[in-house]
C-alpha positions as CSV (number, residue, x, y, z in Angstrom):
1,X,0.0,0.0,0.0
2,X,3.1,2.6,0.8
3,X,4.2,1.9,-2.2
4,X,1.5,2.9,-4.3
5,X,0.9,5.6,-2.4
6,X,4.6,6.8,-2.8
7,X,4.1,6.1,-6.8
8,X,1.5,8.3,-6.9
9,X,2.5,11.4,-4.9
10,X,5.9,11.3,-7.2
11,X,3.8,10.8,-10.5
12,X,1.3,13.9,-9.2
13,X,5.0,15.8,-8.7
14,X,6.2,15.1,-12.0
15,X,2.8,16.4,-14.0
16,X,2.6,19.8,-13.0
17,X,2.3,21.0,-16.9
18,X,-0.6,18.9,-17.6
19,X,-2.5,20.2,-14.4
20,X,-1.6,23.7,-15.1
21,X,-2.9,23.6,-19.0
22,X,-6.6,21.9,-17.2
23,X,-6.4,24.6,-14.5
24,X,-5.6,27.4,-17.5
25,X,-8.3,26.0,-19.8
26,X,-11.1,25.8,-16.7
27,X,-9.9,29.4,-16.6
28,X,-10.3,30.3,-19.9
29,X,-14.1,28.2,-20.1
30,X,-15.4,30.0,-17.0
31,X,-15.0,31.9,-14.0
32,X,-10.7,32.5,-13.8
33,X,-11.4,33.6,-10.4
34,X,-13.9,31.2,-8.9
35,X,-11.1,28.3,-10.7
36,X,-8.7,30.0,-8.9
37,X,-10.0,29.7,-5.8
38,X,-10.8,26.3,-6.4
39,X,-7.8,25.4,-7.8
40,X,-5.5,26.5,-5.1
41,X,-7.9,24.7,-2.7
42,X,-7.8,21.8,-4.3
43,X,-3.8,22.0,-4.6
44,X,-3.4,22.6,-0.8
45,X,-5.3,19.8,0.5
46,X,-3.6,17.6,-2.3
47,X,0.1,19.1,-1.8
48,X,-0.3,19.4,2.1
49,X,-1.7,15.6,2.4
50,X,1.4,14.3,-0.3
51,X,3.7,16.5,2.1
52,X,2.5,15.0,5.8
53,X,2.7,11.3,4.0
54,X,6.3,11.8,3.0
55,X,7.1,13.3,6.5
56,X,5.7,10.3,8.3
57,X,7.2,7.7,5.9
58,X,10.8,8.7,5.4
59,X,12.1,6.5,7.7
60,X,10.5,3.5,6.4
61,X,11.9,4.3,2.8
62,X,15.2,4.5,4.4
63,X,15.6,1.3,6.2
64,X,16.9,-1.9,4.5
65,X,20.1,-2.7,3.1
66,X,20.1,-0.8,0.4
67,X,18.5,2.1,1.8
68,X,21.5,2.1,4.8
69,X,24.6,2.2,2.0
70,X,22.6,5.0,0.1
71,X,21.9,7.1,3.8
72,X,26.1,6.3,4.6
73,X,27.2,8.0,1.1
74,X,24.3,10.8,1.9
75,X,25.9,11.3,5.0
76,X,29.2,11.2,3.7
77,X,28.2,14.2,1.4
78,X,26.5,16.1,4.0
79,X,29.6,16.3,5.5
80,X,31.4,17.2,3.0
81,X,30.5,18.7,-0.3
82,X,27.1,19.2,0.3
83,X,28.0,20.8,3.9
84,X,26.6,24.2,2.6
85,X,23.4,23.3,0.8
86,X,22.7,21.2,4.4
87,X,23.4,24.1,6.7
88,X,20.9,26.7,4.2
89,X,18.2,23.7,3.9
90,X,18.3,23.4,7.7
91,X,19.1,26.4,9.1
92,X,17.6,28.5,6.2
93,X,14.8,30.8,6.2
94,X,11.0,30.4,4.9
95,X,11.9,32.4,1.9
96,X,13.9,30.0,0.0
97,X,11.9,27.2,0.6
98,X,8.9,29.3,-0.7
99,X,11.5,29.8,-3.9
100,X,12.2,26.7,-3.8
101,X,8.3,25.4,-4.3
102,X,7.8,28.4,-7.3
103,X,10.6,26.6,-8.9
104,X,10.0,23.3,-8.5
105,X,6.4,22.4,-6.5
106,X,6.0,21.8,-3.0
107,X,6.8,18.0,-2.4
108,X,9.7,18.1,-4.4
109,X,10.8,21.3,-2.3
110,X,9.7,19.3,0.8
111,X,11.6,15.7,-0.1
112,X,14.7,17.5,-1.4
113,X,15.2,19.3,2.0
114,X,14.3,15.8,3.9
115,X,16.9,14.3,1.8
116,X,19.4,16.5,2.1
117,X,19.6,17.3,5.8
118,X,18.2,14.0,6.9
119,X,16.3,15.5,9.2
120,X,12.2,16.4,9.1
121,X,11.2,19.4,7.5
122,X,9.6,21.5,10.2
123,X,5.8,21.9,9.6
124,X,5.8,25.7,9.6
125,X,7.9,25.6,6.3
126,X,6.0,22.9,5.1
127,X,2.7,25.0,5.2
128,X,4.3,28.0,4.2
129,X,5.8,26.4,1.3
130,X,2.4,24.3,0.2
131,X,0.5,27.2,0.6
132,X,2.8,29.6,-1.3
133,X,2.9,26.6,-4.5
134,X,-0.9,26.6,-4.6
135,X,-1.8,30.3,-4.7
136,X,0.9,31.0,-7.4
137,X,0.7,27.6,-9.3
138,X,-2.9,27.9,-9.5
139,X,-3.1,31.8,-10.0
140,X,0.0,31.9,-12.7
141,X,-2.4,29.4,-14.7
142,X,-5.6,30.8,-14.1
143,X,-4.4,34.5,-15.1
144,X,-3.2,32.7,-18.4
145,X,-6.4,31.2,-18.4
146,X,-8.5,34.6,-18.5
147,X,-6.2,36.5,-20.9
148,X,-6.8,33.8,-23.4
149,X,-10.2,34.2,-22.4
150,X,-10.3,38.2,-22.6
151,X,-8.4,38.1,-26.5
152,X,-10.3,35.8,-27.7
């Protein structure tokens, strides 16, 4: 059952485009606004649930034999070369993970920073940053949406 579940949040991570082209074309259809608000709903509840499941799951990804030699050379890095990138992950501010999610989305933001520091991501970043990806994610699309709608 983990397994699937895992499957599926990284498959929802991965298809970003195709969920911003629905949210822009439900934009463009109807209401951008009232998709808007919808969308970004919809996106926190998804993103925040995805999120919490990876939180509370980690550690059971990362035990076996397998998992141990690949958490020895992570450590290994942490250490070393990726010394810097750990210290800003952990000891960084909101802002970057908020960045972070505009780049990327907000479970990648949120399993990158668990993998790099090894260490939960505190849940005040995670809301911060789930909540930052679906306002913009949703809005960026949904403005797109309704100046298709308005030129055409």
């Amino acid at each position: 059952m983990a397994r699937g579940i895992g499957t599926l949040i990284g498959v929802y991570a991965l298809i970003d485009l195709p969920v911003g082209i629905a949210i822009m074309l439900l934009a463009w259809w109807g209401r951008a606004l009232l998709v808007w608000a919808v969308a970004a709903a919809l996106l926190f509840i998804i993103n925040i649930a995805a999120c919490g499941w990876i939180q509370r799951e980690w550690d059971r990804w990362m035990s076996g034999s397998r998992a141990a030699r690949f958490e020895a050379r992570l450590q290994k890095w942490r250490e070393g070369r990726l010394r810097r990138v750990v210290n800003g992950v952990t000891g960084g501010s909101v802002g970057w993970f908020i960045l972070s999610s505009i780049i990327t989305n907000a479970i990648i933001t949120v399993s990158l920073a668990r993998l790099v520091s090894g260490k939960p991501v505190p849940g005040r970043k995670v809301l911060v940053t789930v909540v930052a990806f679906a306002i913009l994610f949703s809005g960026l699309w949904a403005f797109v949406g309704w100046v298709l709608n308005d030129a055409t």
